[in-house]
N, C-alpha and C positions, 0 to 999 in steps of 0.2 A: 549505455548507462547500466549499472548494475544497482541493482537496489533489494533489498531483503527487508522482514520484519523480524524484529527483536519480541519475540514469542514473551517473556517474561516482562517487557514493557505492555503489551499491546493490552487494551481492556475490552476488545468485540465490541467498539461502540458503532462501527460502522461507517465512521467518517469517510475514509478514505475510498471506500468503493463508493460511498454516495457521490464523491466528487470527481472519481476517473475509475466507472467501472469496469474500461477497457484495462487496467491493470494490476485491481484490484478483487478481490472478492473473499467473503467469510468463509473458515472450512466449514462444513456443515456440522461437523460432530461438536463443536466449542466455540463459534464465531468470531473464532482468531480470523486475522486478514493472512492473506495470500496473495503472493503476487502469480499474475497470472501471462502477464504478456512477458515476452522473450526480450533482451538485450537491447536488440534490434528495433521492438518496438517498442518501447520505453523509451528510446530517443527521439521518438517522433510524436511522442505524447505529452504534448505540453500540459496536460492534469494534474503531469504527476508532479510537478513543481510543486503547486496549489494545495495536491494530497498532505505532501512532505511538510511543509508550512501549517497545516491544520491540524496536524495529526496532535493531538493532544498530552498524550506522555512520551514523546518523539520516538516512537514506535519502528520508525520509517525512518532507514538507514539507506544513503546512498553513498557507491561507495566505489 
């Protein structure tokens, strides 16, 4: 699975690493989200379903 954020969507609310922080996390300079797990492990991370689904200004592109 590949999945990226849309930096100009995202608002640093922090949804999404609250709900799969194995894939997600805020960069520290601007609490933009980051994806943090690999390809690899994103397929195995059922979270990120949930993340993607929450994410509030659909931030969370998968793709």
């Amino acid at each position: 699975m590949k999945v990226r954020i849309d930096e100009e969507l995202c608002i640093s609310c922090g949804l999404c690493s609250d709900i799969c922080p194995d894939a997600f996390a805020p960069r520290e300079e601007d609490g933009i989200a980051v994806v943090i797990a690999t390809e690899k492990e994103l397929d195995s991370l059922s979270c990120v379903d949930e993340a993607v689904e929450s994410c509030p200004t659909e931030a969370i592109i998968v793709e």
